[in-house]
Every structure is written in C-alpha cells, then in structure tokens.
C-alpha positions as CSV (number, residue, x, y, z in Angstrom):
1,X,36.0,-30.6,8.1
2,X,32.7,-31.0,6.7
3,X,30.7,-28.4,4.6
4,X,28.4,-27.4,7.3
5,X,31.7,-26.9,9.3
6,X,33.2,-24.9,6.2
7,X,30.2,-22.4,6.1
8,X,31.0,-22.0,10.1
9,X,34.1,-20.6,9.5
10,X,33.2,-18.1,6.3
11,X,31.0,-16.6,8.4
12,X,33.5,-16.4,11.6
13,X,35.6,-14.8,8.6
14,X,32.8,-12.6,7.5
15,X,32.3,-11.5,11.0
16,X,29.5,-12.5,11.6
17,X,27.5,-12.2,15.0
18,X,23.8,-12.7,14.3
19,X,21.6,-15.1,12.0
20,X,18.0,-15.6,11.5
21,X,17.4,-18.9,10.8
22,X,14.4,-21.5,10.7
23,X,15.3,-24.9,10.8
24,X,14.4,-27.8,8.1
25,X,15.9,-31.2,6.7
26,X,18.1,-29.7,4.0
27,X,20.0,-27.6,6.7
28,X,20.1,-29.6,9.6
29,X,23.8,-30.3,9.2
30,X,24.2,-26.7,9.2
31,X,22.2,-26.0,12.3
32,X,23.9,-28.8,13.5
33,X,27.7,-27.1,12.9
34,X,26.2,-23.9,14.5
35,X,25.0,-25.5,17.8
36,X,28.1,-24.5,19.9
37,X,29.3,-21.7,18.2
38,X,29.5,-19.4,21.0
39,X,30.6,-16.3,18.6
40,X,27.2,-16.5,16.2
41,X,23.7,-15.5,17.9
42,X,21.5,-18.0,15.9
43,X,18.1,-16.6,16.2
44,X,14.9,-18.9,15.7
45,X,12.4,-17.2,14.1
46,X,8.7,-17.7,13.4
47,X,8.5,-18.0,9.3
48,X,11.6,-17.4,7.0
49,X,9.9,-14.2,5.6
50,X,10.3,-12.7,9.0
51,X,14.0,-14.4,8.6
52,X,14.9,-12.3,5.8
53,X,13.3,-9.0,6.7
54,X,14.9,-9.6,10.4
55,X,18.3,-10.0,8.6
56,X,17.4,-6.8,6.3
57,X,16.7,-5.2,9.2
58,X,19.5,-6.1,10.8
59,X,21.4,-4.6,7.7
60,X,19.9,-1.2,7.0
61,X,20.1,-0.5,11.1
62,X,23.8,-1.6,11.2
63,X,25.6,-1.1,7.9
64,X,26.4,-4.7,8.3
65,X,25.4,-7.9,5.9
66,X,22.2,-9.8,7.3
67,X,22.2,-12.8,7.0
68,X,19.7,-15.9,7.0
69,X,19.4,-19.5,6.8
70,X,16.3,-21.6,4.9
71,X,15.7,-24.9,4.2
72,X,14.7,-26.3,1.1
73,X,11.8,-25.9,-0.9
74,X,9.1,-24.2,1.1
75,X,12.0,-22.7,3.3
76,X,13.4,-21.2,-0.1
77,X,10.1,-20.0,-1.7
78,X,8.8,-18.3,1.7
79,X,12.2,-15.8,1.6
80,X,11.1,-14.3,-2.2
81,X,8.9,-11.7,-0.4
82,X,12.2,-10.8,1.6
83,X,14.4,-11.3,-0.8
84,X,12.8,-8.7,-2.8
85,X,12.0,-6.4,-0.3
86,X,15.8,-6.2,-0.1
87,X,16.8,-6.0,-3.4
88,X,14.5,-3.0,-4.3
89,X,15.8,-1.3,-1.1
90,X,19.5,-1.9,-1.8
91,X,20.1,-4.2,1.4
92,X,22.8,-6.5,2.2
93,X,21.8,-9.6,2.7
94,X,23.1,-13.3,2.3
95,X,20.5,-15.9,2.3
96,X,21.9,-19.4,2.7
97,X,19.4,-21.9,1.6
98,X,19.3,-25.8,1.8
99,X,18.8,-28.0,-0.9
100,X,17.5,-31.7,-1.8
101,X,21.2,-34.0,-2.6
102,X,22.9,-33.1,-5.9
103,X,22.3,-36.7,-7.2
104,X,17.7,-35.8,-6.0
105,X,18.0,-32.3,-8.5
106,X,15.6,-32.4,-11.0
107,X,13.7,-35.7,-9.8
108,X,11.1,-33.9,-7.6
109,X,12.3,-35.1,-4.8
110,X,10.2,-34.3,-1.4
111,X,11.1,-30.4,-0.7
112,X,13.1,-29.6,-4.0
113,X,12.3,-26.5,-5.7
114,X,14.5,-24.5,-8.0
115,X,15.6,-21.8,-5.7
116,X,18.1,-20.6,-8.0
117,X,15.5,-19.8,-11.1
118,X,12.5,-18.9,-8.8
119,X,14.9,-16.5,-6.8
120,X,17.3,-14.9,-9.7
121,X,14.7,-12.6,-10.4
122,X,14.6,-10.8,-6.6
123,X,18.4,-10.9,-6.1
124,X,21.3,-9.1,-7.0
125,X,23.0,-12.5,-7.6
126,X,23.1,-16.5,-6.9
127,X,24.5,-19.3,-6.4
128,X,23.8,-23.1,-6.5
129,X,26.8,-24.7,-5.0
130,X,27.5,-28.1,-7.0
131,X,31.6,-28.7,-6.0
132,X,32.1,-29.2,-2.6
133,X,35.9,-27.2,-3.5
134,X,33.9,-24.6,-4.9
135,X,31.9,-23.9,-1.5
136,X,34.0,-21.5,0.6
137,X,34.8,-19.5,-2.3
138,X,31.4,-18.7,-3.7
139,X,30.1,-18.3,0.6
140,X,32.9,-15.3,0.3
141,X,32.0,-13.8,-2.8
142,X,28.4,-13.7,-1.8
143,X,29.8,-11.2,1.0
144,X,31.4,-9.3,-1.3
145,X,28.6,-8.7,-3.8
146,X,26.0,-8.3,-1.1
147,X,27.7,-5.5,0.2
148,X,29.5,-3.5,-2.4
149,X,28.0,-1.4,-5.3
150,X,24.7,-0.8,-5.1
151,X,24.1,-3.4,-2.3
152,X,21.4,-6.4,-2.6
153,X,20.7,-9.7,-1.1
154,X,22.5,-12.7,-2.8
155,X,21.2,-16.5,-1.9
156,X,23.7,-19.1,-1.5
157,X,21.7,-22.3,-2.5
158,X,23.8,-25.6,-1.1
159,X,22.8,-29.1,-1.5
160,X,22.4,-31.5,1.8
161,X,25.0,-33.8,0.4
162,X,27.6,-31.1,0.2
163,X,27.1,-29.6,3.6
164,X,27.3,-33.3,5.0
165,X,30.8,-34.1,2.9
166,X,33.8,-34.0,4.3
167,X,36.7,-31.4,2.9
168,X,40.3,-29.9,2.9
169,X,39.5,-26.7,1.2
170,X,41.7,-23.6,2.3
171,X,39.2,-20.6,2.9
172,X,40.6,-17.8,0.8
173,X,41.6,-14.9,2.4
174,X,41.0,-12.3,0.0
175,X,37.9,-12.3,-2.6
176,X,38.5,-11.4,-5.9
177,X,35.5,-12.0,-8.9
178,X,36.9,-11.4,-12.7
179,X,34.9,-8.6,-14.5
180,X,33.0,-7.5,-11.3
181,X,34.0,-3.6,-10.7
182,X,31.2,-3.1,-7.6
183,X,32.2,0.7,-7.4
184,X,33.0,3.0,-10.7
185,X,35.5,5.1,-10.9
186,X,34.2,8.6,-10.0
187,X,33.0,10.9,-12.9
188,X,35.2,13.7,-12.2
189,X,34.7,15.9,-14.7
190,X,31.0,15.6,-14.5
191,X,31.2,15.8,-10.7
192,X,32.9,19.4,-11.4
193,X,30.1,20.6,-13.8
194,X,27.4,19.3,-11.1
195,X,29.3,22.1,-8.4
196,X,29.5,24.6,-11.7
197,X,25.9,23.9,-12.1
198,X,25.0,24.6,-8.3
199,X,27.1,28.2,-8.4
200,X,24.8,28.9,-10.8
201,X,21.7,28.2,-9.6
202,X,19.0,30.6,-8.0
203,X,16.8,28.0,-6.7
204,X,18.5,24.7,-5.8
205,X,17.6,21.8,-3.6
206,X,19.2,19.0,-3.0
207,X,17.3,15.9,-2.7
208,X,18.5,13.2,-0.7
209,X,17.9,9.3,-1.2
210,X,18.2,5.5,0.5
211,X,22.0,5.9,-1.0
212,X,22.9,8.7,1.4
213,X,22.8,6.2,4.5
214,X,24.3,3.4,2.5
215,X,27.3,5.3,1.7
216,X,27.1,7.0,5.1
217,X,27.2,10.2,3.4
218,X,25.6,12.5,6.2
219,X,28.7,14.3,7.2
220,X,29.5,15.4,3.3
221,X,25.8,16.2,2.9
222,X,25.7,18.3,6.1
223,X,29.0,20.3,4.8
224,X,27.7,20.7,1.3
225,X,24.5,21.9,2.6
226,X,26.2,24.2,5.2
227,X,28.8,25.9,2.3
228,X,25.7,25.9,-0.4
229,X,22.9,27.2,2.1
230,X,20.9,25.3,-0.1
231,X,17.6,23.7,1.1
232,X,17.3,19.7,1.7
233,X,14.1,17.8,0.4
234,X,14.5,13.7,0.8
235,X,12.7,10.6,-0.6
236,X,11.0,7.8,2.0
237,X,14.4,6.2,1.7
238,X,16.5,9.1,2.3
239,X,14.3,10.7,5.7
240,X,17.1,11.2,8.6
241,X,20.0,11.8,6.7
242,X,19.4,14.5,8.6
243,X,17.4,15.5,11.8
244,X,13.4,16.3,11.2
245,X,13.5,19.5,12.4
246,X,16.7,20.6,10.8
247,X,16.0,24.3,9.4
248,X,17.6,23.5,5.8
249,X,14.7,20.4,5.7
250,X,11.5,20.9,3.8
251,X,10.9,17.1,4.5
252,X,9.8,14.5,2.1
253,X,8.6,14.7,-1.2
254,X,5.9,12.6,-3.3
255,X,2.5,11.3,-2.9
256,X,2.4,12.5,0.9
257,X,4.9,15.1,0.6
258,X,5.2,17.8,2.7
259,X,3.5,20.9,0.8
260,X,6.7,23.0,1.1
261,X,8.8,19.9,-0.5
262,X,6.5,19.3,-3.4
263,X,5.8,23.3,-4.7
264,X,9.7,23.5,-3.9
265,X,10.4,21.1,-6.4
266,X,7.9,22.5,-9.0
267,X,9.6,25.7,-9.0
268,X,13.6,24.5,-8.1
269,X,15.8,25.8,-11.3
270,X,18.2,22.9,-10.3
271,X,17.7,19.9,-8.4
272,X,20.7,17.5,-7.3
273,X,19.4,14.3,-6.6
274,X,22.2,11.7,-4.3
275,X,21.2,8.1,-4.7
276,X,17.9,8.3,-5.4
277,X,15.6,6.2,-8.0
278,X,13.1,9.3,-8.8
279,X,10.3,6.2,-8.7
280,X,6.8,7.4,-9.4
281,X,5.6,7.5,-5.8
282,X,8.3,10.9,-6.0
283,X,7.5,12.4,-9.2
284,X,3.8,12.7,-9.5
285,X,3.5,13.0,-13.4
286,X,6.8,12.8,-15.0
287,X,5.7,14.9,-18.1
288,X,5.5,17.8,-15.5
289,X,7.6,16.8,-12.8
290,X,10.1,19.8,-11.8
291,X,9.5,21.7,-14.9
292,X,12.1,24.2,-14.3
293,X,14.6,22.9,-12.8
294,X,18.1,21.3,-14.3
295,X,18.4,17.7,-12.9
296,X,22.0,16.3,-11.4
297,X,21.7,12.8,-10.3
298,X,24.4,11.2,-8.7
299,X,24.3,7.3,-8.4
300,X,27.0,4.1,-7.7
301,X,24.5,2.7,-9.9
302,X,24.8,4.0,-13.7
303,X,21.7,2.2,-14.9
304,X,19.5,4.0,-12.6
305,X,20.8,7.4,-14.0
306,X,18.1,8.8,-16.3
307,X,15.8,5.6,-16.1
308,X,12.7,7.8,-15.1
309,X,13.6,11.6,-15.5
310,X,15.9,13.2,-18.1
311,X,19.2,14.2,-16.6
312,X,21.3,17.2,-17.7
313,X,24.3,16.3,-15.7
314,X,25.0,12.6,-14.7
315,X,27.8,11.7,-12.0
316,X,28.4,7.9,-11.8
317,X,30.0,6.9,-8.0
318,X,29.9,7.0,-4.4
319,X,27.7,9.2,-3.1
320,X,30.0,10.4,-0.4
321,X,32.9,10.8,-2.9
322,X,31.3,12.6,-5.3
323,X,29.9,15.3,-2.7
324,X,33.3,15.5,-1.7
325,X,34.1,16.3,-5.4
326,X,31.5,18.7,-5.9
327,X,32.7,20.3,-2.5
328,X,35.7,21.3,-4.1
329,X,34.3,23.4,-6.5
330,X,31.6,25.1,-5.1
331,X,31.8,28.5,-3.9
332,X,28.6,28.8,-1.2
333,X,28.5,32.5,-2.2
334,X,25.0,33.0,-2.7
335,X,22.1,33.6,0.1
336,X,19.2,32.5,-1.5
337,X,17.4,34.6,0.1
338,X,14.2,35.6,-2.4
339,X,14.3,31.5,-2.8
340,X,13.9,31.2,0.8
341,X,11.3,33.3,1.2
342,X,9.3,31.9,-1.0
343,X,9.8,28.3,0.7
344,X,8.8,30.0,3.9
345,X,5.8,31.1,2.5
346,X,5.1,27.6,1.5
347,X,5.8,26.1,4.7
348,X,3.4,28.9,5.9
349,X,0.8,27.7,3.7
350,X,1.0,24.4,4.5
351,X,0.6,24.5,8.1
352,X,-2.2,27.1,7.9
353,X,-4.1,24.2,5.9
354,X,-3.6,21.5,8.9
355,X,-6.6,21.0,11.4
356,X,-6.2,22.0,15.2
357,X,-7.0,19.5,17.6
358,X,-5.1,20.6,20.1
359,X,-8.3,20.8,22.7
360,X,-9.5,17.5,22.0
361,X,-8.8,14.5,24.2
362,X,-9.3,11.8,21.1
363,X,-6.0,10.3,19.9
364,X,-4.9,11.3,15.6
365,X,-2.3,9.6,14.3
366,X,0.2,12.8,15.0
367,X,-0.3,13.0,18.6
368,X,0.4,9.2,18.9
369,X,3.4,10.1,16.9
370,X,4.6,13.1,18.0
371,X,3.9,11.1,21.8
372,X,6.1,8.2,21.1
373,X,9.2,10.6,19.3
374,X,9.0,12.9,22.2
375,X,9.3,9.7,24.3
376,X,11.7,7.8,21.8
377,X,13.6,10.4,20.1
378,X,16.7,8.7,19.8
379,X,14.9,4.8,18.9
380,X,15.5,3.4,15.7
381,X,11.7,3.2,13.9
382,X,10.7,0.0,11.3
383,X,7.2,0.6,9.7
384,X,4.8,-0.9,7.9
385,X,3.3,0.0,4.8
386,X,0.3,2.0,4.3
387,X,-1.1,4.5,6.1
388,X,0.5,4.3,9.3
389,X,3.9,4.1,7.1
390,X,3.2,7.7,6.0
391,X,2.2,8.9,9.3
392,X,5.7,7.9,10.6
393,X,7.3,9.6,7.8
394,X,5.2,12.8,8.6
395,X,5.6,13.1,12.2
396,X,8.3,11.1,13.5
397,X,11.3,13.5,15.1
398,X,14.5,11.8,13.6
399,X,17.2,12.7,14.5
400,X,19.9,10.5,13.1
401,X,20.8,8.2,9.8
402,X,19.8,4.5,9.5
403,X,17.3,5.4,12.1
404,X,13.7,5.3,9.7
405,X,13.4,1.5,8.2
406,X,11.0,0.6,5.5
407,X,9.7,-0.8,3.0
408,X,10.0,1.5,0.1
409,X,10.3,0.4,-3.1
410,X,8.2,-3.1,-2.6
411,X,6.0,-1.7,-0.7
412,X,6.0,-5.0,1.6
413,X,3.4,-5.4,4.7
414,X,4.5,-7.4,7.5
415,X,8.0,-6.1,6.9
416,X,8.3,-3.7,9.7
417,X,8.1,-5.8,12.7
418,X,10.9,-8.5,12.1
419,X,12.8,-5.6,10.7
420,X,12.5,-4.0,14.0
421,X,13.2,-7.5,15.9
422,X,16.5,-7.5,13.3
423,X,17.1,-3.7,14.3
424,X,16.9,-4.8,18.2
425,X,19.1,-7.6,17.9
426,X,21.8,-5.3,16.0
427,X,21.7,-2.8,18.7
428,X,20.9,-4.1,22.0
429,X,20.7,-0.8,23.8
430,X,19.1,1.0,21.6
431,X,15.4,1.3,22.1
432,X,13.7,-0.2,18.5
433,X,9.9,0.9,17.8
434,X,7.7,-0.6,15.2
435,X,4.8,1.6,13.9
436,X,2.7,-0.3,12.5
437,X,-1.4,-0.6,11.1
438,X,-3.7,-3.2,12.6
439,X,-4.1,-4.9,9.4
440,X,0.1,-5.0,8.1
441,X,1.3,-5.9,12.0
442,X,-0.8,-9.5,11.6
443,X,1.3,-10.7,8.4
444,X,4.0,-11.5,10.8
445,X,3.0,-11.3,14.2
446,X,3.9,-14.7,15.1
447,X,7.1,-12.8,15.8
448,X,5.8,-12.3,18.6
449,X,6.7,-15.6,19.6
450,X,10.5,-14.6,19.0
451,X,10.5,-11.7,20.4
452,X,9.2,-13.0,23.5
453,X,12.1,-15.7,23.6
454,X,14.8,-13.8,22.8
455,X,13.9,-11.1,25.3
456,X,13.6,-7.8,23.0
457,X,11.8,-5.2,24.1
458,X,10.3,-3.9,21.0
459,X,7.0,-1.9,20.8
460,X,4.7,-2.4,18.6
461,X,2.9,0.4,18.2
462,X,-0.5,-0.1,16.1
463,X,-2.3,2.3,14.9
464,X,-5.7,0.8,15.2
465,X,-8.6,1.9,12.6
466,X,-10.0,-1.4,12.1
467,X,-9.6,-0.6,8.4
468,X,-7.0,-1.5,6.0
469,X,-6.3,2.2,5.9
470,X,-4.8,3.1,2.6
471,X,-6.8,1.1,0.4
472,X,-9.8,2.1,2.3
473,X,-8.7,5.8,1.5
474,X,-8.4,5.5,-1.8
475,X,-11.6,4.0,-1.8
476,X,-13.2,7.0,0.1
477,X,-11.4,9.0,-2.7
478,X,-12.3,7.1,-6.1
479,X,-14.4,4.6,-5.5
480,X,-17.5,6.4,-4.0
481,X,-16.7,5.0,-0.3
482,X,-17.4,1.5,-1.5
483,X,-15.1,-0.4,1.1
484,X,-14.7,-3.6,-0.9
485,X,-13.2,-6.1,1.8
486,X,-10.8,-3.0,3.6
487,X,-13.2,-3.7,6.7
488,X,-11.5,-5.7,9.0
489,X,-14.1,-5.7,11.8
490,X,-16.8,-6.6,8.8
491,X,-19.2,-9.7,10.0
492,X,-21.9,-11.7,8.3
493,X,-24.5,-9.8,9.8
494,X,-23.2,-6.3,8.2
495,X,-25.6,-5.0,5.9
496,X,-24.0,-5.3,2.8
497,X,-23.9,-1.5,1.2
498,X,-22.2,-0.2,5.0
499,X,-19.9,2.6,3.4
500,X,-18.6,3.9,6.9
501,X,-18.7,2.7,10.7
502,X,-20.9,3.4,13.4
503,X,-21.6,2.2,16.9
504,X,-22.6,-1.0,16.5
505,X,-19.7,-2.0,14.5
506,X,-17.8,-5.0,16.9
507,X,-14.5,-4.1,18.2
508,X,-10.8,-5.6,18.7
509,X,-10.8,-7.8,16.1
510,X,-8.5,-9.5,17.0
511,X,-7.6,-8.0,21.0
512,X,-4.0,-7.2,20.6
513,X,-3.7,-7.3,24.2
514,X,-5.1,-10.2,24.9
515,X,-3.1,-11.6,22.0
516,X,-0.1,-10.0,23.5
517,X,-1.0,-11.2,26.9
518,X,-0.8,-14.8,25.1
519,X,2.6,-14.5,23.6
520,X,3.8,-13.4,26.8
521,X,4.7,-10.3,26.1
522,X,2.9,-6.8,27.5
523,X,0.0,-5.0,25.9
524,X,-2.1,-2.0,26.5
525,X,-4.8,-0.1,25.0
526,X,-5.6,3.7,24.3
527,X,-8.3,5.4,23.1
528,X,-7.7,8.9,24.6
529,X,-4.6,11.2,25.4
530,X,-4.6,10.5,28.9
531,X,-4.2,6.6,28.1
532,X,-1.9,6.8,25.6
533,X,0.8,8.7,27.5
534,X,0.2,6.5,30.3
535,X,0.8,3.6,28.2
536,X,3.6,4.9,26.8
537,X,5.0,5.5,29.8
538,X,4.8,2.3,31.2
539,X,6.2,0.9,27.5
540,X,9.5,3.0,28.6
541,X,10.0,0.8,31.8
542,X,9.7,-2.8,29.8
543,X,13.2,-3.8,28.9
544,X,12.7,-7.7,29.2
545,X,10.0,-8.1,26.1
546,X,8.1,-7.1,23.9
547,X,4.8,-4.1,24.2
548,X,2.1,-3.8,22.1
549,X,0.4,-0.4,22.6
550,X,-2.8,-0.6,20.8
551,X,-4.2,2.9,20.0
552,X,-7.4,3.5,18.8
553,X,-7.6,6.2,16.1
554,X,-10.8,7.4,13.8
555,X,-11.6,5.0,11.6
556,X,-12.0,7.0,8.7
557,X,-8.7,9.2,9.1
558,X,-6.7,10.0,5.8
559,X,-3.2,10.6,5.2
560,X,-2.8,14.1,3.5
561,X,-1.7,16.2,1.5
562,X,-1.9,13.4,-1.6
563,X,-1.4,13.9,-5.2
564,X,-3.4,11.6,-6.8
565,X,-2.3,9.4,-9.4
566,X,-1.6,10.8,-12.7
567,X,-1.7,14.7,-10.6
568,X,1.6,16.6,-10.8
569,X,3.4,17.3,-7.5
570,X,2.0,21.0,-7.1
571,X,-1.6,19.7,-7.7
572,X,-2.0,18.4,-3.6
573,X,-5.5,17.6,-1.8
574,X,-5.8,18.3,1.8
575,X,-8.9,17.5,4.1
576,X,-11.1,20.1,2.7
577,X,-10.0,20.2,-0.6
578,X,-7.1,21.3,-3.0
579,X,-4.1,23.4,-1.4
C-alpha cells in the first residue's frame, strides 16, 4: 500500500463522502489513489480558496468535517484565507496539503513553501508528516481535533515522497492524543449558580451564539426558553437557532441589531450568553455595554470566557450539557411581564422608525429578501460580507439551525458562494441560496465554472448597487460622501469629485447574465417587483445548474439601524437620524 493509498483508506474510515480538491504536482499521487474510489465525491474546484470555504461550507451545513486537498506551495498559501475563515468561525475542517520531497525541504525547491509556519497561525493545529509510519496516525488525529472542542480546521501537510512510498502500517482504530482533553468536564456547581442566577432575575435574555448549532443545542435552548419565558437575542453566528419569527426572538444584536435586541440588552439585569465570543461588532463600547445586567457565559472554550466582557458567573462545557444543567435548577416561575412590555414597546418603536414602501414598484433590499424567503423558506442561505450580509441577517425567514452560513468573525468576501456550492453538495435536495453583493460575489465567481459541472443548482442572488456597499456607507457617514475607489462602475471619463450616481453613470459592470450565460449556467435581471418575482420564479424550476438573479437596488441604500464605532448599543442611527 502506498501513502496516497493510506490516506484513501483514513478517509473511507473517517467517513468521508465529499472533497474539494484542486489538483497540482505535489498531490498527484493522491489524486491518482482517489481516481476510482467510487465512495468519495472528489469535487474540482476553481481556486483552493473556494476549496476550503466549499469544505467549510460543507461543514457548518452538515455537522460533518470538510475536507480539502492542495498542492504545494501556491496550492498551500491560496487556502490561508480559508483556513482562517474557519478557524475564527469554529469549523471543522481538514486540509490535506502536498509538499516538495522530504530530502527538497529547505532547498527552495520549485513550489516549496513552509505551509506548516505560514499556516500555524490560522489553524487550530498542524502537521507536517516526515515518517511514512507516522502517516495514518496523525491523518486520524487531525479528525479528531478538527471536530472536537471548540472545532477548527487542522492542515495535514505530506511530502510527495511519502505519498509515493510504499507501506505496511495498520490504520488505528481508535484515536487517542496524550494531554489533549477536547471537551472539559462540566462546571457543575457554576452551572447551578447560572440557573440560581436566572430565578432571580427580573429582566433576563439569553443570548445565543455560533456554539448553539455546533453543539446542536436547539432542543435544550427551546426547553429552557419555554420553562424560563425568557426572551432570546442571538449574535450573526447564532441567527436560526431558532425560527425568525419565533415570538421569544428579539433578533440579532450589534452594529445592525435589531432596535428591540440592542435597548434589550442595555437594560437586561442578567444576560446568559451560550457560546458566544461577545466580539466588538456585538458590544458597541464595552465600557457601557449591558450596564445593568449580570453576565453568564457559557463556553467549551475556557479561554474565551471573560476575554472581552467581565463575567460574574463562568460555566466551562458543552453548551447543550450545561443548559441541561441549568434546566435542572430553574424554576420558570416568573412571567416577566412588566419586562415584556417594555420589549414590546421597543419592538414598537423600532418598526414605527422603518420607511413604507409598500406602493412603490422599485426593488429594496427587503422585498428582494423577504421575495426569495417567502419562496425559499426552508433553503439553507451562504452570504457574503458587507452589506448584503446584513440584509440577510435582517430579513431572511429562518426557520431552522445550520441553515444561515457566514463569514462572521473574518469577515471574508468571496466566502459565501463556494460555501453555498459546499452546502449544495452536503445536501443535495435541499435548495442552497447565496446572497450575495456585486462586488464580494466576483472574488470567487469562477465557481461558477464548478457549479456548472457538477450540476448544482445554486442561486446566486446579487444584490446589485454597483457600489462596494459597506465601505461606501461608511463613507456617506464619515467621510463626507467621498467614495474613494467603492465605485465599481467608476470610468476614466468620471469627473473626479462624483460623490453620488446619476443617469449617465454606465451600467452592468460586468453583465452577470451574460457572464452567467457564458459559464453555462442561467441568469436574469430585475429592476422592479414585477421582474423580480418573475425571476424568482423561474429560479424555482432550475434544478440542473446554477441561477444568477441579478437585482438592481438604489445605489446609495444603507443598512440601518447602526451604532457607530465607539457608540454604545442604545445609541442607534436610522435613515433620518438617531432612534
């Protein structure tokens, strides 16, 4: 058995069905092994970023480890943008790399690069394989660590020579690492003050993170909220841990909260956070983030406990164990009700701030939206990042867990289309959207190309405003409308102080459904109501590739509310002003 014939059967072990692969010198042994495996799906893709945000799509959509396969060098450095992606998102992934011959390392041989040092930084852990008798073991404990804990993708670097050698080594059956302890005994007695704690309270909330889907934790949550009666806020991570229009959800919280989640926080006396990282993006200005409010944060993790906000009552574990902990203790005799009302009245607020558009024929980004969930309700949604990122998280009706993918702690463009081709390939008859801006969709929408082969009938739906959105609206916010380079329709002939569009500014830079149309897969344009739905609805009857609907929104549309930087959570702009 050779190496390459070795790594076959860890991954038949591992269960493995799917890989994401791009081929090279280092790994064509490998590629070779894999040819006629019948029981492994090896998909080509376009660029080994895609490969890795494909296989971390693949992951969060699943519960399963992704996996990928790079060559060396330039195969290895173009995953670090994945790689990291993952890691900050706490996403199971292996990424098997090739590299130049043990006896080439360190001579600058053609396609070396240290994959090891450049990548130790962006992984939960790694490997260079340098004994051929060391091979099978370290493929199984890549597995493991991937996948337990607080997940994270873990490279697998393996020299050519090594995958060409021949070998007798036994695959173990069981995986055990000295000194690794992935999942901490459960804080018991802490876990029992946190329920104590949330008798006591007047106004809780329970805030939900990316950890609640990891440790599939939406049953316990559901019960603990249904015995407590307490309300439900959630980070990016943590939206459709339960549905969207669940009546215990105040929605998400942060820099494009809801209103109700954000003044709910800033005036919670208790706030139990499960597996969330309380980043910035969340907490406005920590020195007056939820001033009144004890904090309970529960995380597998015990070196994310406390990192950004002081924490009265810390329970180190499983999410889903220590909810069913807490459940023992608490009583759920309280109503709430004075706390309830007063969220009402926020949620009241809030919408009375929105603007109507109801009469108008033009397309916003939440009829688009609220078009495709009404359409899709059930479809598993990969974003981008930026403003049509938020928009998703706003509008989209989820209804179930591991159903919202993206970038969240990176903040990574191009990431949501091969995580929905990943997502497709995971669940073939599920319907997988992408939502995505006309700027992010082009860092990787060669996948096209992939999509197109492999017969996936994602939809790519871009929100067109021929800006890069966000940037431009922070711009339009503290920069005096100077558009520096956010312009992507911008030509030589511009006049070079233009601070906002007009009619003469050219249009379908590039044509997304001509480009479409050139890939092979379907694309249509919409500019009004009438156009999208009919779009839509002719998305819905595709099932044999790839759509890209291509809407056309106003250019200069923002995302609100917003706290600005350095603004506490309470301190929200809407369009016409402060809330």
């Amino acid at each position: 058995m050779t190496g390459s014939q070795t790594v076959v059967e860890v991954l038949k072990k591992e269960g493995v069905d799917t890989i994401f692969g791009y081929p090279g010198g280092a790994v064509i042994p490998l590629f070779d092994a894999l040819y006629d495996e019948e029981s492994i799906n090896l998909i080509l893709t376009r660029h080994e970023q895609a490969a890795v945000h494909a296989a971390d799509g693949y992951a969060r959509s699943t519960g399963k480890t992704g996996v990928c396969i790079v060559t060396s060098g330039p195969g290895a450095t173009n995953t670090v943008t994945g790689l990291a992606t993952a890691n900050f998102d706490s996403v199971p992934v292996v990424c098997i790399s090739g590299q130049v011959p043990r006896q080439m390392i360190g001579n600058d041989a053609f396609q070396e690069a240290d994959t090891v040092g450049i990548t130790r930084p962006v992984t939960k852990h790694n490997y260079l394989v340098t004994n051929p008798d060391k091979l099978a073991s370290a493929l199984r404990e890549s597995f493991l660590i991937a996948s337990t804990g607080r997940p994270g993708p873990v490279v697998v670097d393996i020299p050519k020579d090594i995958l060409t050698s021949e070998q007798t080594v036994e695959i173990p059956e069981k995986v055990a690492i000295r000194g690794y302890r992935p999942t901490p005994v459960l804080d018991r007695k802490n876990a029992e003050k946190a329920a104590m704690a949330l008798n006591m309270a007047e106004r809780p909330l329970i805030f939900a993170g990316g950890g609640t889907h990891i440790s599939g934790s939406a049953e316990a949550l559901n019960r603990l909220l249904s015995k407590t009666g307490a309300p439900l806020i959630s980070s990016l991570m943590g939206i459709g841990i339960v549905p969207s229009n669940d009546s215990r959800y105040l929605g998400m919280l942060g820099m494009h909260g809801s209103y109700a989640a954000n003044m709910a926080v800033q005036n919670a006396d208790l706030i139990l956070g499960v597996g969330v990282r309380f980043d910035d993006r969340a907490t406005g200005d920590l020195s007056r983030f939820a001033p009144h409010a004890k904090i309970i944060h529960i995380d597998i993790d015990p070196t994310a406990i406390a990192r950004n906000v002081p924490v009265e009552i810390p329970v180190v574990g499983d999410a889903t164990e220590a909810i069913e902990e807490i459940l023992k203790t608490t009583t759920g005799e309280k109503s709430y009700s004075a706390w309830w009302e007063t969220i009402e009245g926020y949620r009241r607020h809030y919408r009375g701030t929105l603007p109507e558009d109801t009469s108008g024929t033009g397309l916003t980004p939440e009829k688009v939206i609220s078009l495709l969930g009404g359409e899709f309700p059930e479809a598993v949604v990969a974003t981008e990042v930026g403003q049509n990122q938020m928009w998703a998280a706003q509008y989209f009706p989820f209804t179930s867990p591991r159903s919202f993918l993206t970038s969240g702690g990176l903040g990574t463009m191009g990431y949501g289309f091969p995580a929905a081709m990943g997502a497709q390939a995971g669940n073939p008859g599920r319907r997988v959207l992408t939502i995505a801006g006309d700027g992010s969709i082009q860092m990787n929408i060669q996948e096209l190309a992939t999509t197109v082969i492999e017969r996936y009938p994602v939809i790519i739906a871009i929100l067109n405003n021929g800006y890069l959105g966000m940037v431009r609206q922070w711009q339009e916010m503290f920069c005096d409308k100077r558009y520096a380079k956010t312009c992507l329709q911008r030509v030589k002939s511009c006049p070079p102080d233009c601070s906002s569009p007009d009619n003469t500014c050219p249009v379908y830079i590039p044509d997304f459904v001509a480009l479409a149309k050139a890939y092979g897969a379907a694309g249509f344009r919409a500019s009004t109501m009438e156009e999208a739905v009919e779009a839509v609805n002719k998305a819905a009857e595709i099932n044999d590739r790839p759509v890209i609907l291509d809407f056309i929104i106003p250019r200069e549309e923002n995302v609100w509310p917003m706290v600005s930087p350095g603004a506490a959570l309470h301190e929200m702009t809407g369009q016409g002003g402060p809330l």
